[in-house]
C-alpha positions as CSV (number, residue, x, y, z in Angstrom):
1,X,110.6,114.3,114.0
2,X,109.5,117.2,116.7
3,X,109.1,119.8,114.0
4,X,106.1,121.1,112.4
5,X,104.0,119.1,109.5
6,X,106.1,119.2,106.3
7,X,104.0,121.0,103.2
8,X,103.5,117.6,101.5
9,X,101.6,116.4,104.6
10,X,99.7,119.6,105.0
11,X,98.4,119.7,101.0
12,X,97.2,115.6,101.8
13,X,94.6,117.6,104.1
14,X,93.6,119.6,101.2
15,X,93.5,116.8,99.0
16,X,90.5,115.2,101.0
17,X,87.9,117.6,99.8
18,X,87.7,114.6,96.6
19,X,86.5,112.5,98.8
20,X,83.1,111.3,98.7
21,X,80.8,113.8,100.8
22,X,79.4,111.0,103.4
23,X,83.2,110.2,103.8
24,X,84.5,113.5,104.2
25,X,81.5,115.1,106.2
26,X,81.9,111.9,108.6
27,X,85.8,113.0,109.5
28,X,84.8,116.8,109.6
29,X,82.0,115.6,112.3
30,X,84.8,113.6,114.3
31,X,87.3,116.6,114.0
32,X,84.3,118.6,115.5
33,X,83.0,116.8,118.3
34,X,86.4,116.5,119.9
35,X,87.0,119.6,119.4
36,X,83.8,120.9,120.8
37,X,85.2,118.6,124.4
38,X,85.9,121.5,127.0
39,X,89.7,121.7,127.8
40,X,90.0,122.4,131.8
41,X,92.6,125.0,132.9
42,X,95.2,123.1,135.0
43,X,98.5,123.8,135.8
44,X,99.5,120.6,138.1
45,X,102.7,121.2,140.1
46,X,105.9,118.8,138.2
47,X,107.6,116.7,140.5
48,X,111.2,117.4,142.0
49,X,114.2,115.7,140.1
50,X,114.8,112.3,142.6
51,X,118.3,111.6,143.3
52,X,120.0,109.3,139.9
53,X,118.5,105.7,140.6
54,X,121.6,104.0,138.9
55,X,124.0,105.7,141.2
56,X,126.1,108.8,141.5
57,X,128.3,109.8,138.4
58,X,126.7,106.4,136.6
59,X,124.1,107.4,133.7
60,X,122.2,105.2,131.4
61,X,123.9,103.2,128.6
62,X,121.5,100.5,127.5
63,X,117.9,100.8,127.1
64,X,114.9,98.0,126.2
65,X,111.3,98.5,125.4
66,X,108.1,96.7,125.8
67,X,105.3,96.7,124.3
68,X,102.1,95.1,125.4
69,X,98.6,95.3,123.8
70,X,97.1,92.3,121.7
71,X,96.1,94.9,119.4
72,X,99.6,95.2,118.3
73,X,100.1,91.6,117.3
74,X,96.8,90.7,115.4
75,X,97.5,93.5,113.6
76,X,94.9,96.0,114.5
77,X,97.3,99.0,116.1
78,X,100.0,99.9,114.1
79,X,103.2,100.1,116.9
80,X,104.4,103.7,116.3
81,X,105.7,103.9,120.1
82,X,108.7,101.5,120.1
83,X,110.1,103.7,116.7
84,X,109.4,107.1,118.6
85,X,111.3,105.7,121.9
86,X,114.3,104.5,119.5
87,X,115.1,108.2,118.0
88,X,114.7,109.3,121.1
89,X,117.3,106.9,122.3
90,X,119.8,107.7,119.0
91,X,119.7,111.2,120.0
92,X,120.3,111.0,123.5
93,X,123.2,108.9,123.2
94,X,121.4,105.3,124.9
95,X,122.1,102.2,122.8
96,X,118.6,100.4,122.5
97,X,119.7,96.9,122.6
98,X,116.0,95.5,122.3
99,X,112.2,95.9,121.3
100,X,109.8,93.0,122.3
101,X,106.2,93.2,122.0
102,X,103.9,90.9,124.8
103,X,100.1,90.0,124.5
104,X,97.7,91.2,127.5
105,X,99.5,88.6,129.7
106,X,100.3,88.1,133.2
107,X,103.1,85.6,132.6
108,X,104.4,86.8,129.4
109,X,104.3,90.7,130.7
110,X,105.9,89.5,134.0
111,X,108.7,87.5,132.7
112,X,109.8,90.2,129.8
113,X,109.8,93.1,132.3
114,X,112.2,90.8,135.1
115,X,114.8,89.9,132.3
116,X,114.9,93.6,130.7
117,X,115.2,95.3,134.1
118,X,118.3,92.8,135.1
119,X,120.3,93.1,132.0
120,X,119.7,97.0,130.9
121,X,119.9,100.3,132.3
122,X,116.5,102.1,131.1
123,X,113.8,99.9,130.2
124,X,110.1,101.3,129.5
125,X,106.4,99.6,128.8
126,X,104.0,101.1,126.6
127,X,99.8,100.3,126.8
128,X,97.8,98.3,128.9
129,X,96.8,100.8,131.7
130,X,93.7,102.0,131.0
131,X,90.2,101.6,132.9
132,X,89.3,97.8,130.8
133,X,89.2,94.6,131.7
134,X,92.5,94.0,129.7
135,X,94.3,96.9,130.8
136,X,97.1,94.9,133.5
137,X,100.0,96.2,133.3
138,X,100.2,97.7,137.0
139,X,98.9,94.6,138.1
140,X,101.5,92.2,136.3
141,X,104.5,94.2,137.0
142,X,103.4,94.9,140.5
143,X,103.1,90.7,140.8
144,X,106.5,90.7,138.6
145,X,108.2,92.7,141.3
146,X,106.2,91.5,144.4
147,X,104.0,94.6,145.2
148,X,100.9,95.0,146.2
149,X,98.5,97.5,144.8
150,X,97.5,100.7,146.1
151,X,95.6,103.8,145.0
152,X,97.7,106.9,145.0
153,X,95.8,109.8,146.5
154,X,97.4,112.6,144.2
155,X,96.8,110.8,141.2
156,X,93.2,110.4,141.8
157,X,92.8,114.0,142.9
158,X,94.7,115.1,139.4
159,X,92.6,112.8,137.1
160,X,89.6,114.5,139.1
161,X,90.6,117.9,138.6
162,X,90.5,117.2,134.7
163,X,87.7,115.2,134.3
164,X,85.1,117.8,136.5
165,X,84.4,120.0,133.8
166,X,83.0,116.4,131.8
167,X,79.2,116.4,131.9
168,X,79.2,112.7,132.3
169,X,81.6,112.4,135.3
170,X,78.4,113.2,137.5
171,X,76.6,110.8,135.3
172,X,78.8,107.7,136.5
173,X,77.8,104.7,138.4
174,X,79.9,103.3,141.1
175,X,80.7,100.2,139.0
176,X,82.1,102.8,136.3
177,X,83.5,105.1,138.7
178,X,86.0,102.1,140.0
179,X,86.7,101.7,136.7
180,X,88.0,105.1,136.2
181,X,90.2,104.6,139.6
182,X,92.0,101.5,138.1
183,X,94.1,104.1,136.3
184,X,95.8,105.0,139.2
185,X,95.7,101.7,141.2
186,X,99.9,101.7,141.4
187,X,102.6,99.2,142.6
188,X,103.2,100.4,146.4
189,X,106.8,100.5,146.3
190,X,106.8,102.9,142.6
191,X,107.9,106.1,142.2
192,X,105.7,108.8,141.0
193,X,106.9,111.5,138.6
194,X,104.8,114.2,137.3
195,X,106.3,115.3,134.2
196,X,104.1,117.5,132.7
197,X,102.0,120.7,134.3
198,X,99.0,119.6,131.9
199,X,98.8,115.9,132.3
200,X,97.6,114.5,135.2
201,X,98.8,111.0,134.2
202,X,102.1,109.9,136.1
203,X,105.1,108.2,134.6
204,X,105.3,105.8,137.3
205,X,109.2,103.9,137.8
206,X,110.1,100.2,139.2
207,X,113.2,99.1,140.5
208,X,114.9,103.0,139.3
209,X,115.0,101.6,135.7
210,X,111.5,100.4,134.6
211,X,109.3,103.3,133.5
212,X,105.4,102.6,132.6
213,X,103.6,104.7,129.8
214,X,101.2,104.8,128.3
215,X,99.5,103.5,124.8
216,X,98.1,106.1,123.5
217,X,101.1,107.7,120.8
218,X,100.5,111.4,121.1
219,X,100.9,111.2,125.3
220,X,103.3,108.5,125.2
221,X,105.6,111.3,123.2
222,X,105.0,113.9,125.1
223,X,105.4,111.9,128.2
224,X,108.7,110.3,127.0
225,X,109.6,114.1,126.1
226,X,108.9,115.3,129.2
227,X,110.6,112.1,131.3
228,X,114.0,113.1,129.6
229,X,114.9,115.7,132.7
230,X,114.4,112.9,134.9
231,X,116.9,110.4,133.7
232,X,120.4,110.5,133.6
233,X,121.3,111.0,130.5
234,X,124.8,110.1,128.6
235,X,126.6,113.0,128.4
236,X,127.0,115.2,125.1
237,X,130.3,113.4,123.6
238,X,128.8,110.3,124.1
239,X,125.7,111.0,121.4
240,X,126.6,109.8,118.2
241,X,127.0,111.1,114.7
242,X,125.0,109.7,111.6
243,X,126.2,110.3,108.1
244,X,123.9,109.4,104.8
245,X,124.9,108.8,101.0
246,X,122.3,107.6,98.7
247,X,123.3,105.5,96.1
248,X,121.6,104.5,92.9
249,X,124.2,101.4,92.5
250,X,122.7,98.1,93.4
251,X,123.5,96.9,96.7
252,X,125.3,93.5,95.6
253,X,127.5,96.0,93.6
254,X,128.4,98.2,96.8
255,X,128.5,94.8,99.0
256,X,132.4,93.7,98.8
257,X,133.5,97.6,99.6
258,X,131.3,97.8,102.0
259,X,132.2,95.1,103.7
260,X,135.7,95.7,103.4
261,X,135.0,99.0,105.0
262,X,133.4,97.2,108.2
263,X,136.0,95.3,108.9
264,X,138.7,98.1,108.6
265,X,136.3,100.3,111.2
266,X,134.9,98.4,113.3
267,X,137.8,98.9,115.5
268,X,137.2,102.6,116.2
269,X,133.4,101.9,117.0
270,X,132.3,103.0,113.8
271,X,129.1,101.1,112.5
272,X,128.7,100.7,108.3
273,X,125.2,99.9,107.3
274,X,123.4,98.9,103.9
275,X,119.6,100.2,103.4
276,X,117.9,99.6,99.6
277,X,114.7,101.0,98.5
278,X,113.4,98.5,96.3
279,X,114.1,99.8,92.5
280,X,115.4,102.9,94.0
281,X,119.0,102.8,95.1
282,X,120.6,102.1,98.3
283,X,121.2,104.3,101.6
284,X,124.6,103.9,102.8
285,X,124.7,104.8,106.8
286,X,127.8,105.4,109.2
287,X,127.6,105.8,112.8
288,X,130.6,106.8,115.2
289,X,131.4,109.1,118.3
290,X,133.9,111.1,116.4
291,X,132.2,113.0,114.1
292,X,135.2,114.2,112.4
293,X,136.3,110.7,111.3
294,X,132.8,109.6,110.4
295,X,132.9,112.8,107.7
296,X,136.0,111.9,106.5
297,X,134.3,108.5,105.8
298,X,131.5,110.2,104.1
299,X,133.8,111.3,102.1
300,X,135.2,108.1,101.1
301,X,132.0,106.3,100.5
302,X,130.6,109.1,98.2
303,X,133.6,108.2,96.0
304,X,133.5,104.4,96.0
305,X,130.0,104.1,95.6
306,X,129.2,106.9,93.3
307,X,126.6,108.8,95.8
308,X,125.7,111.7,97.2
309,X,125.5,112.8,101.0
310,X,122.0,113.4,102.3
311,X,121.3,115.2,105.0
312,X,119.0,113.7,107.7
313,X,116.4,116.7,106.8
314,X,116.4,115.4,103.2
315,X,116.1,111.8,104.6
316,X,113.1,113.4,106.5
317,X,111.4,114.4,103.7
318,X,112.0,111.4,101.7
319,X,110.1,109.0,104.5
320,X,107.1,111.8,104.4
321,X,107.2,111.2,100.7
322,X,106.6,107.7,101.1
323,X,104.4,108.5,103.6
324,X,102.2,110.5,101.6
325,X,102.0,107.9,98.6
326,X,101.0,105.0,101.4
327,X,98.1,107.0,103.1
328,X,97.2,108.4,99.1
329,X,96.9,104.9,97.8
330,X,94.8,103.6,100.7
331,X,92.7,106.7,100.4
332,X,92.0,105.8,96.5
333,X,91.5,102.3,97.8
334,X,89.1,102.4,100.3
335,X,87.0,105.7,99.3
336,X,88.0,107.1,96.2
337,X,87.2,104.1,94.2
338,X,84.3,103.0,95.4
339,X,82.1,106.4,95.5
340,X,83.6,106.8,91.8
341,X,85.1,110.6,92.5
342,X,88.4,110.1,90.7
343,X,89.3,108.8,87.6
344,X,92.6,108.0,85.5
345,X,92.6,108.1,81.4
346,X,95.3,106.1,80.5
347,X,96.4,107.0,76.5
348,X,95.2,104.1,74.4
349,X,92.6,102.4,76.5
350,X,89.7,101.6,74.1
351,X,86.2,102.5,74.7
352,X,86.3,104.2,78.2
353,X,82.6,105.6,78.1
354,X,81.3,109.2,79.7
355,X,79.1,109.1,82.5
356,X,76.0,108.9,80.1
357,X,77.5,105.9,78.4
358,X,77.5,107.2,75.0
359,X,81.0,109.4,74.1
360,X,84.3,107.4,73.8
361,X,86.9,109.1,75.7
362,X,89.5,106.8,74.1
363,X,91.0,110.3,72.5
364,X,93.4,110.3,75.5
365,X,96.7,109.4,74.3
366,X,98.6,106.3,75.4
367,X,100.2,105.6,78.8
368,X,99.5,109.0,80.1
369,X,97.9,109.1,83.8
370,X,95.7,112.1,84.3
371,X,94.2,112.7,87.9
372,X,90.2,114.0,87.5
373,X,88.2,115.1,90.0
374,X,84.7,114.2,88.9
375,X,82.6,117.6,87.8
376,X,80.0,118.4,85.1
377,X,80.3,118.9,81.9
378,X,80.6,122.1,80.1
379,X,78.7,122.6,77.2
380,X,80.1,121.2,74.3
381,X,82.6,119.8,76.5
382,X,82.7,115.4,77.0
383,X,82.0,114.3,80.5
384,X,84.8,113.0,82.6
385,X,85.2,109.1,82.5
386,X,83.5,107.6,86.3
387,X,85.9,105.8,87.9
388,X,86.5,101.8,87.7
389,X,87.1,99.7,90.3
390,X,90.0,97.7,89.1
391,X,91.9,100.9,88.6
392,X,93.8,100.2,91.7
393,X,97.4,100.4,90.5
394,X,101.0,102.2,91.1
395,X,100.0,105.2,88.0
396,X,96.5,105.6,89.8
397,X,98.4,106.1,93.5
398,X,101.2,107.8,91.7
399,X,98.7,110.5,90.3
400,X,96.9,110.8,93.4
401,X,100.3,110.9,95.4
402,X,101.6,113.8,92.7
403,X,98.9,116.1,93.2
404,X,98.9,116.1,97.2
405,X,102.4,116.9,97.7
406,X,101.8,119.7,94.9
407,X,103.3,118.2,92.3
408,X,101.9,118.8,88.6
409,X,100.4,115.8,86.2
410,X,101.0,116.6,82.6
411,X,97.4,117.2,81.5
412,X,96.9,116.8,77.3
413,X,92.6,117.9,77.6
414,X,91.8,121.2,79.2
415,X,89.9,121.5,82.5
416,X,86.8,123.2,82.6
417,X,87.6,126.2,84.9
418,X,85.6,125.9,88.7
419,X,84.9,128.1,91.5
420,X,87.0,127.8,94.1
421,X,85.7,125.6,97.0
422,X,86.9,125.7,100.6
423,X,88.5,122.5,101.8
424,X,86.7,120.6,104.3
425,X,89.6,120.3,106.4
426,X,91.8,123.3,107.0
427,X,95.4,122.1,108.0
428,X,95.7,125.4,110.2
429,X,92.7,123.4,112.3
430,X,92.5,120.3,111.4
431,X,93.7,117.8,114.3
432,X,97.1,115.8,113.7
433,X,95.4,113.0,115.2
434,X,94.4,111.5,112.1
435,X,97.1,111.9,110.1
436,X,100.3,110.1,109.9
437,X,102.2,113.0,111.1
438,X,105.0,113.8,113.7
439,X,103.5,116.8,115.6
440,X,104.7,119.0,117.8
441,X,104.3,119.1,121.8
442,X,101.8,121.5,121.3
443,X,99.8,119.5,118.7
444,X,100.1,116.8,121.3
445,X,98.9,118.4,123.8
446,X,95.3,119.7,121.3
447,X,94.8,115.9,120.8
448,X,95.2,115.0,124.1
449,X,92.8,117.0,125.7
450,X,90.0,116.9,122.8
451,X,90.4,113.1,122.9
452,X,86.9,111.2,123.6
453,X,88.4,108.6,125.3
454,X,88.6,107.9,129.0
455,X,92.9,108.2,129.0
456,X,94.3,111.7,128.6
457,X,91.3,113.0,130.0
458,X,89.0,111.6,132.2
């Protein structure tokens, strides 16, 4: 989760130089103007670790999470935060006993964040404290708590100190300039913590529990990261242990032992779950304090349901796989079809035509998916097929998916040999910000500071 790109996600970079060149030369111009934003030298002082707001020798057991942003629930944000903030809870030992997600709404904000802070230990809100009209998420929890709002004097100085070097800071209107301030308009009554020496945004806590982030994922993170020296955390022998086995048995099939299992567990605190991958197999996952016993169990269900244990590296790797084939397939959807720069022969279809319409490349033998990028022909050599838009299927993502995680196609016509280009993106460069990708602090940090918008930055 916090290390660096896997090699499947890297070669997906490399695979983008198939796309059309309007597509691709439009990303490379994104990826260069936010680069080209200057990056101001700050080193802001952290704040001092407050005394523990749950009392001493008490540390946090439960843990909620809100998320607010209408964006989330029509559909046009995909939530990436309240799965983040959940590992990080796993790890830490906090059980996270509940994820709600609120519209940009007074009441609905105000009557989630009272309810969460009453029954759990460590609750946090995510979005909706920007400089817009529907960023109000200060303003309803300061209502929710009955506060008023006030602008905090360090904050404003910090957000100055890294917005100076911006040419259009000087450029802004008074109306725009209040705008800007909203960001750190702040309950009166909230603590402040500075958590990070290159962020001038604040975690800012209620009532000792509730902490406010946030939208944007690669500062929420970092932020969340960076929060963890400030809470009191369960101790080490309360985090608990996660064993995998992968099973290629059905899951009706593994169903009456594993519920057999629960039942004879459950008394030691040790939880038995059941997750399939549709056509795939099943992943069989136990969860206790004592990590000895939980092995031992391992051991047991390896047995009775014919599996293997998987590490949680291997499980890693297997959600990047996935990963890669989702963001391939949409790629092939949305760009790669319609500028016609792939194509698939399938073995047996009929009268696919060259480009000039006139050679049959139905010499491709049946079922066999071949992955093209379009180039001339050779002398003497038929021209690869265009692509067809109702080629969107499983073998054309599968092909696609194959090649960018550097696995070979079985190829039955010869390529004609080709220079070598240079990729329009170079993964040692290229920012992580627009790719599903867990990055690392310092990745963070890049997209942070060469973001456009008015957040991390301003």
């Amino acid at each position: 989760m916090r290390a660096s790109p896997s090699t499947p996600t890297l070669r997906i970079l490399s695979f983008s130089r198939h796309l059309r060149p309007a597509t691709s030369l439009r990303f490379a111009t994104m990826s260069t103007s936010t680069a080209s934003a200057p990056v101001p030298d700050v080193n802001f002082e952290l704040s001092p670790i407050p005394k523990n707001p749950l009392g001493e020798g008490r540390y946090i057991k439960t843990a909620a999470a809100l998320m607010i942003g209408d964006e989330i629930l029509n559909g046009k944000t995909l939530d990436r935060n309240s799965n983040y903030f959940a590992k990080f809870c796993f790890e830490n030992g906090i059980d996270l006993k509940r994820i709600e997600v609120v519209p940009d709404d007074e009441e609905d904000i105000a009557e989630a964040s009272q309810r969460m802070v009453q029954k759990y230990d460590f609750v946090i809100t995510s979005g909706g404290i920007g400089p817009t009209h529907d960023d109000i998420t200060y303003e309803s929890l300061a209502k929710a708590f009955n506060q008023s709002l006030v602008h905090h004097t360090e904050t404003l100085n910090r957000m100055l100190e890294m917005s100076k070097s911006r040419p259009w800071i000087a450029q802004q209107n008074e109306e725009q300039k209040k705008a800007r301030e909203r960001m750190a308009l702040f309950p009166e009554k909230a603590e402040v913590l500075y958590i990070g020496k290159d962020i001038w945004v604040p975690v800012v806590r209620l009532e000792g529990k509730l902490c406010i982030f946030p939208g944007i994922p690669g500062l929420f993170q970092k932020m969340l990261d960076g929060l963890k020296a400030f809470l009191p955390l369960p101790p080490a022998s309360e985090q608990p242990f996660r064993q995998q086995i992968f099973t290629q048995l059905p899951e009706s099939s593994i169903a009456p032992y594993l519920t057999e299992l629960h039942q004879r567990v459950k008394k030691e605190g040790i939880r038995v779950g059941s997750y399939p991958l549709l056509l795939k197999g099943v992943y069989v996952s136990l969860i206790g304090l004592d990590e000895k016993r939980v092995r031992e169990l391992g051991d047991e269900v390896q047995r009775e349901v014919q599996g293997k244990l998987v590490t949680e590296e291997e499980c890693d790797q297997s959600r990047c796989m996935r990963r890669v084939v989702s963001f391939t397939f949409s790629i092939v959807h949305h760009h790669v079809l319609p500028s016609r720069r792939l194509c698939l022969l399938r073995r047996g279809d009929a009268e696919m035509q060259d480009e000039t319409g006139g050679q049959s490349m139905s010499q491709a033998p049946p079922q066999q998916p071949l992955f093209f990028p379009q180039t001339p022909s050779a002398a003497g050599t038929p021209q690869r097929p265009r692509g067809s838009d109702d080629l969107v299927s499983s073998p054309l993502a599968s092909a696609v998916a194959r090649r960018a995680v550097g696995m070979s196609t079985p190829r039955r016509t010869p390529r004609t040999p080709r220079a070598a280009k240079t990729p329009l993106f170079d993964p040692a460069s290229s920012s992580p910000a627009h790719y599903p990708t867990s990055s690392p602090a310092k990745s963070n940090a890049n997209v942070m500071d060469s973001d456009p918008l008015d957040f991390p930055s301003s």
